[in-house]
Structures are given as C-alpha cells and as structure tokens.
N, C-alpha and C positions, 0 to 999 in steps of 0.2 A: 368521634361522631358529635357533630352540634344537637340541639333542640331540635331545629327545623329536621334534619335528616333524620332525627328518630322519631317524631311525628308522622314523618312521610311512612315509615318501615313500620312503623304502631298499626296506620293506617291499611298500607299494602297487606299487613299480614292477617290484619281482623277480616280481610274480604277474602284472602283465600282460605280463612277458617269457616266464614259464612259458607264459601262454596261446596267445601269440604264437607261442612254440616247437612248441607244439601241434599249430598249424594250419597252419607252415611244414612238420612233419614227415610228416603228412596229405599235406600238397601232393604233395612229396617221393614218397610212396607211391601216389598218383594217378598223376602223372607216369610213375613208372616200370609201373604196371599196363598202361600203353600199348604199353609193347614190343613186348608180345605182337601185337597190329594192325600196329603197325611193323615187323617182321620176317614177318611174312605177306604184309605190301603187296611189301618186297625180295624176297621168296622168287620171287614172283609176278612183279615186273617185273624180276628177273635184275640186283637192284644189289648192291653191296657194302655189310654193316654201316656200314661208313664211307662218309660223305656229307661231304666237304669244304666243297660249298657251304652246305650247310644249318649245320654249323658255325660257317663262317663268317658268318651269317644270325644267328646266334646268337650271336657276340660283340659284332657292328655292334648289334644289338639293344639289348646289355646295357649296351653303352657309351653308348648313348644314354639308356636309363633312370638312369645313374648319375649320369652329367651333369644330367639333369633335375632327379634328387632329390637335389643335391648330395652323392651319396658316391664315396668313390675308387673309380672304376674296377676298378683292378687288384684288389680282395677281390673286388667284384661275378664280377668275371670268372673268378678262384679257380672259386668258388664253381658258375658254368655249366659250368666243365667238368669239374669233379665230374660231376656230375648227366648231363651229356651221358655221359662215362666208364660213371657207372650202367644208364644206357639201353643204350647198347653191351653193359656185360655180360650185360645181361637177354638182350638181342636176340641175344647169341650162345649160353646158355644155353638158349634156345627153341629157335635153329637146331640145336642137336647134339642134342635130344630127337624131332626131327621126322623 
C-alpha cells in the first residue's frame, strides 16, 4: 500500500466511524427516552431505581456479546454501565418531577 492508498482508507474509514458514531449516539438517546416507561412501571410496582438483578442481566449479557465478537469484555462492560448510570439518572430526574 502507498501513502496516497492509505490516505484514501484513513479517510474512507474515519467516515464510516462518523457514521457509525451516529447511530450509536441515536441508540444511546432511544435507549435513554425509555426511562420515562421505566420509572412509571417502578413508580407503579413500588420498586427501587436500582434493580440489581436486571443489572446484573446486563453485564452476563454483555459479557457474552463480547466474547462472541471477540472484544474485551471489560470496555464492553465500561461502557453498559455508563448507559445503565444514564438511565438511572433519567429515571430519577422523572421521579422528582412527578
């Protein structure tokens, strides 16, 4: 591969990582627009924000997905509880408005 052809593939591939960015960050705001149903259902069945199990559901989950598509775990997993964190603050953010 010359200069110019890995320029071109530098180039090609930062734009399907933009795109990809895109649609993970979409995800990301899908995901969290749920809260709202989420924190209605607890409100309703008398549970706490925090759900251990389902948590946990969610790392056994991710651990398996990472395995599958050979990437480390431990980012994969970072990354769930991020986003679980997110949901949580939505879902409390909803409850103190209610």
């Amino acid at each position: 591969m010359d200069k110019s052809n890995a320029l071109k593939l530098l180039e090609k591939s930062r734009k399907e990582i933009d795109m990809i960015d895109e649609e993970i960050l979409y995800l990301i705001s899908e995901r969290t627009s749920l809260a709202r149903d989420i924190a209605n259902a607890k409100m309703v069945l008398d549970m706490d924000i925090e759900d251990k199990k389902r948590e946990y559901y969610i790392q056994e989950k991710t651990k398996k997905i990472a395995e599958r598509n050979n990437i480390e775990e431990k980012y994969l997993s970072k990354i769930m509880e991020l986003l679980t964190e997110l949901n949580k603050n939505e879902q409390e953010k909803i409850l103190r408005r209610e």
